[in-house]
N, C-alpha and C positions, 0 to 999 in steps of 0.2 A: 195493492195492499190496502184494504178497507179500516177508512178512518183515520188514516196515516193524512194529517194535513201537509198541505202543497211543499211547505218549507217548515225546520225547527228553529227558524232564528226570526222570522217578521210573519207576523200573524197578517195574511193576503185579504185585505178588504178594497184593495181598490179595485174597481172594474177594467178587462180587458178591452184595448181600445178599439175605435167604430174602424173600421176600414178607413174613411176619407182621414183620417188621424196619425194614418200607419206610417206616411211620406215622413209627417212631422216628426214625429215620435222616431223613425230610424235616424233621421238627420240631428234628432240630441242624442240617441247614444253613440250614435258614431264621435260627436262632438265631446263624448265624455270620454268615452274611450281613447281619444287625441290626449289628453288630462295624463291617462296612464305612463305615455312616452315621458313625461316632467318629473323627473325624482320629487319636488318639490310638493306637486299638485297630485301625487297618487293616493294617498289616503282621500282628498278630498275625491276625486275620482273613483274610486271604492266604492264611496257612502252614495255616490248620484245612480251607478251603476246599480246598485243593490235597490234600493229605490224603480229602479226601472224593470228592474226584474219582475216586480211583481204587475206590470203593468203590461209587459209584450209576452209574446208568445216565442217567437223568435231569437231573443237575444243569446241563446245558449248558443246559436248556430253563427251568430254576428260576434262575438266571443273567441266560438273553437276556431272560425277563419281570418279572424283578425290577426297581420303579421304579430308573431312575440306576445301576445295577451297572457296565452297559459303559462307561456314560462315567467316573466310577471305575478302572473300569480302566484306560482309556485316559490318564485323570489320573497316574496309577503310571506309564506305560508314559512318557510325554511329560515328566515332573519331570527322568528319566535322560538328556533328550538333551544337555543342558547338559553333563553329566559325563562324555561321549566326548572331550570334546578339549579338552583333552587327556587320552588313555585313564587314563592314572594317576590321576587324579580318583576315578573309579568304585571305590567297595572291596568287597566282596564281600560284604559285610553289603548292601549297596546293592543290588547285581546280582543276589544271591538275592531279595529283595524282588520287583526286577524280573521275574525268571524264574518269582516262582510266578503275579505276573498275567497273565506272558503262558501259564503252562499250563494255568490259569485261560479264557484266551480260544484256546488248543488244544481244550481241549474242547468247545466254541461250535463250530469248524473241522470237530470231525470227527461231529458229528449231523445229521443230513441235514437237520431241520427249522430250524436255525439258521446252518449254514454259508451258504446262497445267501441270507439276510437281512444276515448279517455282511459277504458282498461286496457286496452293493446298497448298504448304508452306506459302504459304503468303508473298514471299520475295517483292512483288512489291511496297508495303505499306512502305519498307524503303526507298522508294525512294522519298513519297510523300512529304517531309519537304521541295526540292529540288524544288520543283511546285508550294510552297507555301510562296517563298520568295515576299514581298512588295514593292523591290527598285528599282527603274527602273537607269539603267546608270552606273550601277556598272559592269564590264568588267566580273569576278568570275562569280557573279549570275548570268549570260546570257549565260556562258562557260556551268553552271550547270543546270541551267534549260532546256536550248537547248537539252544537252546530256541526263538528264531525261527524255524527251516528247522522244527522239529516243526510250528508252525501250518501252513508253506506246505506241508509233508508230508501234514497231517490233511485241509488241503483235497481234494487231487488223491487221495486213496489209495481212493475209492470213487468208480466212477463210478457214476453216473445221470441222469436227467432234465436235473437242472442243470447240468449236466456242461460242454458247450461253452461257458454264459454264463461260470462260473468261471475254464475257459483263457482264454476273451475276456478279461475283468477283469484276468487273471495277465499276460495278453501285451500289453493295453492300457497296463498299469502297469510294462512293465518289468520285470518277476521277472527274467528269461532275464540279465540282465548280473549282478545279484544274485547268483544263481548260480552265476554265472561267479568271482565276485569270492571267494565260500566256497571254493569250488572248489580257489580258489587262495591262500587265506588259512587253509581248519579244516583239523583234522588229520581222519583215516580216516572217520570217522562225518559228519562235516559232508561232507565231500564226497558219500558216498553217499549223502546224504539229497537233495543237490544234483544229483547226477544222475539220482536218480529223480526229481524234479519236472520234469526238462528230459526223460527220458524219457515224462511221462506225456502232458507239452505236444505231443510230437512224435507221439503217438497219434493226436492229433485233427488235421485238415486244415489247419484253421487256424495248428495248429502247423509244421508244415511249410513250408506257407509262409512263416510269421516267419523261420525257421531256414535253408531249403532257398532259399529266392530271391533272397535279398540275396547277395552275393559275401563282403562285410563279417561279414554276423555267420555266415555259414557256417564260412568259415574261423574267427573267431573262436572259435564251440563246437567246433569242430573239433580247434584247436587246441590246447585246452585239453583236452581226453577225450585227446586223444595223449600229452599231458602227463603227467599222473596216469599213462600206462600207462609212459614213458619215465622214471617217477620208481620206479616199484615195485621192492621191496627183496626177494630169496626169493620166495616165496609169495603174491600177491598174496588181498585179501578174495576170495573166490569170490561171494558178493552184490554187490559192488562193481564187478569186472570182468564183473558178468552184465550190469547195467545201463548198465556203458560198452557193452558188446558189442549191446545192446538199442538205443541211439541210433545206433550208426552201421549197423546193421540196415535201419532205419526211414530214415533219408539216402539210405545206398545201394539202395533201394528209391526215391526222387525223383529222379527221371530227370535233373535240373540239377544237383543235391547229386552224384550219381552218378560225373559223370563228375570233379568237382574231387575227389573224394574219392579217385580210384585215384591221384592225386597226394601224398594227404598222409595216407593212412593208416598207425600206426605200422607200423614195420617187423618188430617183436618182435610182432605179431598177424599176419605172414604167414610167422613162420615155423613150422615142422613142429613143431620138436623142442623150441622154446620153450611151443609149446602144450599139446603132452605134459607138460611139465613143471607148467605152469599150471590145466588146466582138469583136475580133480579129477572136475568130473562133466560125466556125457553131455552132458547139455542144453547146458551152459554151451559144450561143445565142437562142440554141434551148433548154437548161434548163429557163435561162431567162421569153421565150414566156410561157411554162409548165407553169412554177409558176404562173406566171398572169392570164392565163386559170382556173388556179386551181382556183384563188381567187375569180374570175371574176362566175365561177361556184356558188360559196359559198355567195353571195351575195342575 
């Protein structure tokens, strides 16, 4: 998933370590990871952890096999749900805690040797409550929602082998309303993280059909990508209007989504001079032209 940087919670500038480093370097996380056994010492152990994430390659895998870590984690992640509701509850001392276990278990997401163990277990599902908050403007639920869509991000952002089981699991569980719900609750970032997972859903056949066959949720994503384009102030993200441009591509290419779609597609995406002003680059302009071909076909 191009452009999708490494993690949504710490901006990765430190360098990945030399080899002669690695001895070192696994013998403090194992040492911080010791930290997590202490009721006392696991938030401190969090913040060393998450810290070290960005610096190993590995750790997702020194993590998934460490006796009790994920359910620990999960422990952290599930103590917070009590404190949504009401959102005021949650203080930000709280929700950074929160946010480093879930980047913590971003990192599990995005190594291929642990992500399709993490959906067989089901751990993703605990994250969902976190996607499903209703307040807009609360500082906490933006910290958490943000850093939740990074897991669902890290999932989908490489595909392989395991590829289809994970959209199965994502569309099995309901992601696609979640989604929807950021979509229309985070500011800029959360949404395009939002619509890249609904973009990557919609790659695979089986996405399609969750999205493309039902009348209900067609319209529904539908509606909502129109939004976002019907809310855009100046200049819209060019990453972010690539990947709205990218899902309703991928629709109007579904021969059923197709034809409901030259009904409701925004109006400021068919026109000329709106587009000139918007699409900054070829590509983004040459998804653009596609769409309206596609629709322009289906008429």
């Amino acid at each position: 998933m191009e452009n999708l940087p490494e993690t949504l919670y710490i901006d990765p500038t430190d360098e990945c370590p030399t080899a002669g480093a690695e001895s070192v370097e696994r013998a403090r996380i194992d040492r911080f990871i010791q930290l997590l056994y202490e009721p006392l010492l696991i938030e401190e152990a969090l913040s060393l952890l998450n810290k070290e994430r960005l610096r190993s390659n590995d750790i997702a895998l020194v993590l998934w096999n460490s006796k009790d870590v994920p359910f620990i984690l999960l422990q952290e992640i599930s103590k917070a749900y009590t404190l949504l509701s009401p959102p005021t509850l949650i203080s930000m001392k709280e929700a950074t805690r929160v946010c480093n276990a879930l980047a913590l278990i971003q990192a599990m997401a995005s190594h291929p040797d642990t992500k399709i163990q993490m959906v067989r277990a089901q751990l993703p599902v605990y994250i969902y409550p976190f996607l499903n908050t209703c307040e807009k403007g609360i500082k906490q639920l933006d910290y958490l929602r943000l850093t939740s869509l990074g897991v669902m991000g890290a999932l989908v952002k490489v595909d392989d082998a395991n590829s289809p089981e994970i959209i199965h699991f994502l569309l099995e569980t309901e992601v696609v309303p979640l989604c929807l719900r950021c979509i229309e609750m985070g500011g800029e970032l959360a949404k395009t993280v939002s619509v890249i997972v609904i973009s990557k859903i919609l790659l695979y056949e089986e996405g399609q059909r969750y999205c493309g066959t039902f009348p209900e949720r067609f319209y529904v994503i539908s509606h909502a990508l129109a939004n976002i384009v019907n809310q855009f102030h100046g200049k819209p993200s060019l990453q972010l209007l690539k990947h709205i441009l990218t899902c309703f591509l991928i629709l109007s290419e579904v021969s059923r989504a197709s034809d409901a779609l030259t009904k409701c597609y925004p109006a400021r995406l068919r026109d000329s001079v709106y587009l000139n002003f918007v699409c900054g680059n070829v590509s983004v302009r040459r998804l653009a032209d596609q769409v309206l071909q596609n629709l322009t076909d289906h008429r």
